[in-house]
C-alpha positions as CSV (number, residue, x, y, z in Angstrom):
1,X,-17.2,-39.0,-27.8
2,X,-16.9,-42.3,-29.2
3,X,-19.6,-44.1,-30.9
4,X,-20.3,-47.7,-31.8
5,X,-23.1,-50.3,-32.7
6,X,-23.8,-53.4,-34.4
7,X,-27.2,-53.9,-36.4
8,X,-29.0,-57.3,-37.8
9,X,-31.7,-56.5,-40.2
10,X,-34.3,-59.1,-41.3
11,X,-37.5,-59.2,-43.4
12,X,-39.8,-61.3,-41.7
13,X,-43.2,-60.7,-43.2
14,X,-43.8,-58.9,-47.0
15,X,-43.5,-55.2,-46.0
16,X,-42.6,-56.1,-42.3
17,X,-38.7,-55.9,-41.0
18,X,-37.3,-56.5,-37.3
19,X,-33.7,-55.0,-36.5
20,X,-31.9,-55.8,-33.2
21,X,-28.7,-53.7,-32.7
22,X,-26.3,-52.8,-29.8
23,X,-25.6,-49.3,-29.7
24,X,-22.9,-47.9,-26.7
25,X,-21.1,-44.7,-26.6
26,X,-18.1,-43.3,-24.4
27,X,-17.5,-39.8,-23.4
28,X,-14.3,-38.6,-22.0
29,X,-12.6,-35.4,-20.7
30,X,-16.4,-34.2,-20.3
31,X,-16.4,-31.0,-18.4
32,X,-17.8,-31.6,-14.5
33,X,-18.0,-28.6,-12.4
34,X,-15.8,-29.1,-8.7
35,X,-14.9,-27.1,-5.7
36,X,-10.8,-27.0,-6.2
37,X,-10.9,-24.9,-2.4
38,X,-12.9,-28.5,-0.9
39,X,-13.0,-28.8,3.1
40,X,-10.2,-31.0,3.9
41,X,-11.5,-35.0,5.5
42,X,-10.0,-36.2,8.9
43,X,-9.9,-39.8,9.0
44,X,-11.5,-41.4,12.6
45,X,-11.5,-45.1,12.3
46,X,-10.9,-45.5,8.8
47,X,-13.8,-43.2,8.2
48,X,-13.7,-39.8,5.9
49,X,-15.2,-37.1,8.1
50,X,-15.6,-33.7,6.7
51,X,-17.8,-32.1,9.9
52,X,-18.8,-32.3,13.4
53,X,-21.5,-31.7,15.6
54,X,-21.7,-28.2,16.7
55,X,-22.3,-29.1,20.1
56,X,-25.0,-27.9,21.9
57,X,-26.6,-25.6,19.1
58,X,-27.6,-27.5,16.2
59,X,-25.4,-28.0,13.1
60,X,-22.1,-29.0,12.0
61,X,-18.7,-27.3,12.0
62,X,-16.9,-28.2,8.6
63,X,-12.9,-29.1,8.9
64,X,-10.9,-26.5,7.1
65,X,-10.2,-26.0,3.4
66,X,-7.5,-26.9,1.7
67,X,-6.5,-23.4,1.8
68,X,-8.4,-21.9,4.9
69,X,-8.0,-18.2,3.9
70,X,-10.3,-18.6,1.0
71,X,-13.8,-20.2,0.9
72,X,-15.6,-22.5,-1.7
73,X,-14.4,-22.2,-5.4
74,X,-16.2,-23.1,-8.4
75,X,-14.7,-24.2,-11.3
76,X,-15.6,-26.5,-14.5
77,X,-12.9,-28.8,-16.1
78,X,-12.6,-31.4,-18.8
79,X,-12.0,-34.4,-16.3
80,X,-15.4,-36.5,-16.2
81,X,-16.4,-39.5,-18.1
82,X,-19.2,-41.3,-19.4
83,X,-20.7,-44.8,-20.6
84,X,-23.7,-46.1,-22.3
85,X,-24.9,-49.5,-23.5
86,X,-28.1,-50.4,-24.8
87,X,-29.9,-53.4,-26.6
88,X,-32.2,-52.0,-29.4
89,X,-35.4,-54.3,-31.1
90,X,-37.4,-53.0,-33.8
91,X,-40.6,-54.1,-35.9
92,X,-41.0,-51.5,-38.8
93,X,-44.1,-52.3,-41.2
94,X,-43.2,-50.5,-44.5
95,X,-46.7,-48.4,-46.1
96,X,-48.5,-51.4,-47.4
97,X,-52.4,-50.9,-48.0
98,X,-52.8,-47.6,-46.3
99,X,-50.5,-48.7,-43.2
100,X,-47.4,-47.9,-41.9
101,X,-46.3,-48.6,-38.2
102,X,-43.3,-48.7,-35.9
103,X,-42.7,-50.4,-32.4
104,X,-39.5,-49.8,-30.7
105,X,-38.0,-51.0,-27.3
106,X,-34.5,-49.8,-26.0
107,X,-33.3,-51.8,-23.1
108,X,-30.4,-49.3,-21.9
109,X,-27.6,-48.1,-19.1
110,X,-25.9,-45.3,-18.7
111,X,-23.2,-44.5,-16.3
112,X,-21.1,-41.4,-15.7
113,X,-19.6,-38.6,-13.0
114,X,-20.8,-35.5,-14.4
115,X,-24.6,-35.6,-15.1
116,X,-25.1,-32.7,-13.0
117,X,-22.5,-30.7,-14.7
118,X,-24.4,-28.2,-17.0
119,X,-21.3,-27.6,-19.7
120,X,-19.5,-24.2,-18.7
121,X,-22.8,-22.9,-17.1
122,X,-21.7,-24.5,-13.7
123,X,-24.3,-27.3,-12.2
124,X,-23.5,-29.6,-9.1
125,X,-20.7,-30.3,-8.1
126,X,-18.7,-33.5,-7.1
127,X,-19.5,-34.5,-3.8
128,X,-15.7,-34.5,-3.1
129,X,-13.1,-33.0,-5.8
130,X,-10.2,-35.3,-5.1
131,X,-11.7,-38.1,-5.8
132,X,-14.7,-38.3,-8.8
133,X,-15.2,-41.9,-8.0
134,X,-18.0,-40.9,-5.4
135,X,-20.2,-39.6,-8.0
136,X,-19.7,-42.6,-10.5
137,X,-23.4,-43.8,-11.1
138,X,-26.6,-43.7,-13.2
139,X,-26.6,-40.8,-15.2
140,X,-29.2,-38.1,-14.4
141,X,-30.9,-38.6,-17.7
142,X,-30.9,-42.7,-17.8
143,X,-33.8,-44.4,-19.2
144,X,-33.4,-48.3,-18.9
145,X,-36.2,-49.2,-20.6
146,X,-38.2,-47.3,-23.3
147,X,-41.1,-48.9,-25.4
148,X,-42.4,-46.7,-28.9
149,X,-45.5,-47.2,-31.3
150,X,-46.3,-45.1,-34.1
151,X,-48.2,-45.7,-37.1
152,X,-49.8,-43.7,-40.0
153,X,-53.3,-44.2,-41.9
154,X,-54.0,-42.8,-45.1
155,X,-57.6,-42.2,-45.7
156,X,-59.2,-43.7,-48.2
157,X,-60.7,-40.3,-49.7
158,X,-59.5,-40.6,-53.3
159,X,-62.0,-39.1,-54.7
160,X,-62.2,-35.9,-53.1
161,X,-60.0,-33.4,-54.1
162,X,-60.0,-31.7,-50.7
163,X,-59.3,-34.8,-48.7
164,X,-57.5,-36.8,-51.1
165,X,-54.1,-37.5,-49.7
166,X,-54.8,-36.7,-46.0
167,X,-53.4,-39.4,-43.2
168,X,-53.8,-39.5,-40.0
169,X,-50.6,-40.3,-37.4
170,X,-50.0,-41.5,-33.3
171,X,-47.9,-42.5,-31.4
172,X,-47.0,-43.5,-27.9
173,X,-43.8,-44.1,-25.8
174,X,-43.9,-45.5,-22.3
175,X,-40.9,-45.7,-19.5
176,X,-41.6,-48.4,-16.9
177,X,-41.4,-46.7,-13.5
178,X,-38.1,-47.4,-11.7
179,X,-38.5,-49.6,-9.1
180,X,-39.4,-47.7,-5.6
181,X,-40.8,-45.0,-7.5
182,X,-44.2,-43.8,-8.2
């Protein structure tokens, strides 16, 4: 795994700072589980085709494997890869007066070929072995956008020895839903 990022720190009120950093990341030779016995494409018209109607009872007959006297074989190798980019703003007010707070957003992408690969423990497979292009997208796990608040109140029971000291804490974090989704 290789790590990177870039941060800018400023103080822009008395106890108040705003950082904005990039932070990205690359994995590679990140296991990804794969049939290596896959059912074997024809090509009609320029088109993959790995099945064919069954005729008149529903369902598809599969093409053979690549080695037809065996069936579907599981296996998990170090061959899948991984990307992530994300712009990160934060407002932290230091404790000042009683107060402390945080707000955090983390604009964010992250691409791979393996999110359903569960380490050794197996997971999904590629969708076809030869070729892990076809499962090159958003990872399983992305969260584009994320948005934080915290804060912390001390309360102003000084005087009482069996309050004195206490603060109360919250927070929050929100994910916009993805577009088309609910």
């Amino acid at each position: 795994m290789y790590q990177w990022n870039l941060n800018i720190q400023r103080q822009v009120f008395e106890s108040t700072t705003l950082t904005v950093g990039y932070v990205g990341s690359r994995g590679v030779h990140l296991y990804a589980a794969r049939d290596v016995n896959p059912v074997m494409p024809t090509v009609v018209n320029g088109v993959q085709i790995f099945g064919v109607p069954r005729g008149a009872t529903p369902g598809i007959v599969g093409n053979p494997r690549l080695n037809p006297a065996s069936a579907a074989l599981s296996s998990e190798a170090p061959v899948a890869d991984s990307n992530y980019h994300s712009l990160q703003v934060g407002v932290n007010r230091r404790f000042s007066h009683g107060v402390q707070s945080q707000l955090s957003y983390t604009w964010s992408k992250c691409m791979d070929n393996a999110s359903g690969t569960y380490g050794l423990e197996g997971g999904i497979p590629w969708s076809y072995p030869l070729n892990s292009s076809f499962d090159h997208g958003q990872c399983l796990f992305d969260r584009p956008q994320v948005f934080r608040l915290s804060g912390v109140y001390a309360l102003p029971f000084n005087q009482n020895i069996l309050v004195k000291g206490w603060q109360m804490s919250g927070g929050s974090s929100r994910r916009p839903a993805r577009p088309g989704t609910s």
